[in-house]
C-alpha positions, 0 to 999 in steps of 0.5 A: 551650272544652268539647266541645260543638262543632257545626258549623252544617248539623245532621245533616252532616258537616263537608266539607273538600273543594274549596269551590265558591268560589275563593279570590278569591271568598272572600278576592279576592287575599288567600293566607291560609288557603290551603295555598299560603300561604308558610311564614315566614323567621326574618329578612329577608335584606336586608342583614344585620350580619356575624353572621348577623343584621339586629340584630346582638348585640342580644338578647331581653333586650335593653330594646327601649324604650330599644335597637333596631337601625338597620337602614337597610333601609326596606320599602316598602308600597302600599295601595289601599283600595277596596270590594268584593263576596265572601263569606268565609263563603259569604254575598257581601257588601260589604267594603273591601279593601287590594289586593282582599284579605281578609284584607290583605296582610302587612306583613314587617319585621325589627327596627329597619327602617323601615316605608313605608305609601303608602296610596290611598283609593278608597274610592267609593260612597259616599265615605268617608274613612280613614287605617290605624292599626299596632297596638302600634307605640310611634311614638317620636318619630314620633306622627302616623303613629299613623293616628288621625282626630281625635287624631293626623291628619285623615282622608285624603279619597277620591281622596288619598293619605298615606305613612306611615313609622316605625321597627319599634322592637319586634318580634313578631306584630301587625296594622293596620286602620282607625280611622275609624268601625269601618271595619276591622270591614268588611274593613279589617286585615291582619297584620304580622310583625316578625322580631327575637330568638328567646327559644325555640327552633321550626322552621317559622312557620307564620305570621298566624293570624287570628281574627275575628268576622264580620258580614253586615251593612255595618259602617255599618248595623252603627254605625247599630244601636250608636248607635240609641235605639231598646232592644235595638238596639245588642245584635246577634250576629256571624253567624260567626266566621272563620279567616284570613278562612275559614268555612261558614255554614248557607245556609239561615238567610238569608232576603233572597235575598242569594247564599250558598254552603254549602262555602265552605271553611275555612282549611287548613295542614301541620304537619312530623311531630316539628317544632315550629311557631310559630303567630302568633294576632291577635284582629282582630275587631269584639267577640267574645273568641276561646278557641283551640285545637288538638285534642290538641296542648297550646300553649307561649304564648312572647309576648303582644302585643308581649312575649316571655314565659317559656313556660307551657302552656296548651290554651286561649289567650283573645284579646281584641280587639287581642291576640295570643299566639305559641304553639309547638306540636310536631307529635306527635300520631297522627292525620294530621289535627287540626282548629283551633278558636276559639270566640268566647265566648258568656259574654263576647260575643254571637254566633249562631254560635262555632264556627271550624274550620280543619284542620291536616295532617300531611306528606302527608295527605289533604287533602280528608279530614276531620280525627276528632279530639276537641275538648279538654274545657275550658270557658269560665270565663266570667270574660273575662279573660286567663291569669292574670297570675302565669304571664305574666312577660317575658323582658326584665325590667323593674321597674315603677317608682313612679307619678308621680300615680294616676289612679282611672277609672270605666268605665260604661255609660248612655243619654243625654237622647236616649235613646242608649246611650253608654259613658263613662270618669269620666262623658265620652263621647267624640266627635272632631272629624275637622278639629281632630287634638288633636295639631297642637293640642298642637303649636301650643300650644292646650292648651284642648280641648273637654269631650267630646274627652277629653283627660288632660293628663298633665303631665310625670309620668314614670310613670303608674298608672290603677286602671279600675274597670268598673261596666258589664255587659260586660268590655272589652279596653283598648287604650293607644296608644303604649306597652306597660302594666304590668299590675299587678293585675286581679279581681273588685271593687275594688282593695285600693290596694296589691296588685301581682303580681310588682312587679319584672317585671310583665306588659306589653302593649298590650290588657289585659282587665277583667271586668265589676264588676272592676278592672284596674290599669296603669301606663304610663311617659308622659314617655318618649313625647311625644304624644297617645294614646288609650286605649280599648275595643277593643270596634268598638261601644264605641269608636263608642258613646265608650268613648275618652279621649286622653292627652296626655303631655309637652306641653312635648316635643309643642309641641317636635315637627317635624311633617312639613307632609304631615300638616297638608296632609292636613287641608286636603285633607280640609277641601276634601274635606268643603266639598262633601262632609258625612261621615255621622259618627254616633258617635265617629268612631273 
């Protein structure tokens, strides 16, 4: 992290006064990042069990893959998905919005609720279809409301509609964006909170603390640069980086004439002097690996992704794309304020500008006043990884069983015939086809799919190991679907085939990172969740650019699926849709 923080407008004082944009001109109707945004419940009161609590004896050390609550509580949820003018940073730009806000509304559940997601795509001019992906979710039992185009779905075409519903079987900090041609890099993501069992102890949940590079550029220029043959194109910064959809940009750097504001305003929130605080942190950028911190407050890091953790400190959480860490901090400090920082990582990512800020006051402070205080002098290892897998052990402990079969994957970069630069797993690059999802296929039977979808067919393997060896120039945040891995193992080189650390409760979760020229080795429990499941890079440029293989696991179970018949009529909405109407789809589609 280092000292070295500086803000963009050199020679003056970073101000915290009223911006001269609103909210809405900001953020339209979104809340986060304002002091007026609410403080969080420890549960949703709707119906709770005679003891105070929605998942009644149920616990932290419950295992949650086998045992959740049936609260019979649905939380019900409209989206409309629609285009946009604001300016999170000062600079206005076209976004997509979920209810004419950025970041998205938050989507509030408690253990064991079922999630009900009705989502209207208007998005116009120029059409685009979509479909929303809930990150983390396992989706037992229910893999088609995974919302992923080409694998578990066909887009919802503009002017349509889809409900998504399924079970909050896990509890914890997460997010939904869009998976359809790096849309969410455009605006399309919101947090999402499941309350469920404390393994520690805090008194205020200050809430989703969104972490996020931002471009200014449209997402779909920015996908025309990540598949152009044309060299060095496909490498571009980040103009900036945001705090709950907050920041200031140097106005003075942009030279198209686009409207920009200095003093657009950062993210504000109040601490409780001698409290303890629950801070809910989400990577919901395109590609930048975020490092966070607070000034002179030490973090406890309780839950990475969707799985407590025995509590460690630490000054520095890294995040990459996709994860989230919830972190206690206790308001001790001396000072009335403190800033909050991110940077993204200029060792491990590109960008032109690093630096978030956001303020934190204490009680009554001055608002409008600056905080003074010091970054803490922590630099960036540069090794693009997470805290090491020694100090995260879950509070649910679970051994990781023998693999049924080991699979060796090689990650790399290389340029095709056309000279564009593609990113393959064992030498496949993969493209999807948005009319043929894999897993009506896999349901009708049709288990032949073409080369360049990628599918692993996992067979009825109970438990499965994959060694990832990165022989790429970049580290990458690795995003299974469908289930939580074990994280067995990570470093530089090869792995020795046999070292695991600690074997009888490994890390798990659902994006791990690999460094570049090192391997990181996960094991994954297959059989237990029928369905077809994508495994890919984080990375908005690298998943478009192929960095995607599809798993397909218990295919005797996933021809046994009742797929409800809404999500094969939204493949022919979608068929009528593109008989008119072509999609521009110039990289992978997700």
């Amino acid at each position: 992290m280092g000292a070295s923080y500086s803000y963009p407008r050199a020679k003056r004082e970073v101000s915290v006064t009223n911006s001269r944009l609103s909210q809405k001109q900001t953020n339209g109707l979104s809340v986060l990042g304002a002091l007026s945004a609410p403080l969080l419940p420890s549960f949703l009161t709707n119906n709770p069990t005679p003891n105070g609590y929605p998942w009644s004896t149920l616990n932290a050390s419950t295992n949650y893959y086998d045992t959740s609550p049936n609260t019979g509580v649905i939380r019900p949820y409209e989206f409309t998905i629609s285009r946009g003018v604001i300016a999170p940073d000062g600079y206005q730009r076209n976004v997509l919005l979920v209810n004419g806000a950025f970041p998205g509304p938050l989507i509030e559940a408690n253990w064991g609720d079922i999630i009900q997601v009705t989502m209207h795509n208007n998005i116009t001019g120029p059409d685009e279809g979509t479909a929303l992906h809930w990150h983390g979710f396992l989706q037992q039992g229910t893999p088609w409301e995974d919302g992923v185009p080409a694998v578990s779905q066909c887009p919802v075409p503009p002017g349509s509609s889809f409900t998504y519903q399924f079970k909050a079987s896990l509890y914890g900090t997460t997010w939904y964006h869009s998976h359809f041609s790096s849309q969410y890099a455009g605006g399309l993501a919101g947090p999402m909170v499941i309350h469920g069992p404390k393994s520690q102890k805090y008194d205020v949940d200050i809430g989703p603390i969104m972490l996020s590079d931002w471009y200014h550029d449209d997402y779909y220029d920015l996908v025309k640069k990540t598949m152009s043959n044309v060299t060095g194109a496909n490498l571009f910064p980040s103009d900036n980086n945001l705090i709950n959809g907050k920041m200031y940009f140097d106005c003075s750097k942009v030279t198209d004439g686009t409207p920009c504001t200095n003093d657009a305003g950062i993210a504000k929130f109040r601490f409780k002097r001698g409290k303890t605080h629950l801070l809910r942190l989400i990577n919901s950028g395109a590609e930048g690996l975020q490092r966070f911190s607070i000034d002179g407050h030490k973090m406890t890091v309780i839950a990475n992704d969707f799985v407590d953790v025995k509590p460690y400190e630490t000054e520095v959480v890294t995040l990459g794309i996709g994860q989230r860490s919830d972190v206690l901090v206790k308001a001790d400090g001396k000072l009335d304020a403190y800033w909050m920082r991110s940077n993204i990582s200029t060792k491990c990512s590109i960008t032109s500008q690093p630096n978030a800020l956001a303020a934190i006051y204490y009680d009554n402070a001055d608002t409008n006043k600056a905080p003074k205080s010091a970054p803490w002098d922590a630099p960036d290892p540069g090794t693009c990884v997470n805290d090491d897998l020694s100090l995260t052990e879950p509070v649910m402990r679970l051994p990781v069983p023998e693999p049924a079969v080991t699979h060796d994957i090689e990650l790399k970069v290389s340029k095709n015939a056309t000279g564009h630069t593609l990113w393959t797993l064992d030498g496949e690059s993969f493209r999807g086809n948005f009319n043929s999802p894999t897993l009506l296929l896999s349901n009708l039977g049709n288990l032949t799919f073409q080369q360049q979808w990628s599918v692993r067919n996992t067979g009825s393997a109970s438990s499965v190991r994959i060694n990832l060896m990165n022989n790429s120039p970049a580290s990458h945040p690795m995003h299974l679907h469908g289930f939580n891995m074990y994280i067995l193992h990570e470093g530089p080189g090869e792995w020795d085939g046999k070292t695991i650390v600690r074997p009888s409760n490994p890390q798990r979760r659902d994006v791990f990172l690999i460094r570049a020229g090192g391997h990181a080795v996960m094991q994954f429990d297959a059989a237990e969740n029928p369905g077809v499941w994508p495994f890919h890079c984080h990375i908005a440029w690298h998943s478009s650019a192929g960095l995607l293989t599809q798993f397909l696991t218990n295919p005797d179970e996933v021809k046994n699926l009742a797929i409800p018949n809404v999500v094969a009529e939204t493949c022919r909405q979608w068929g009528r849709w593109t008989n008119t109407n072509i999609p521009d789809q110039i990289d992978s589609g997700l």
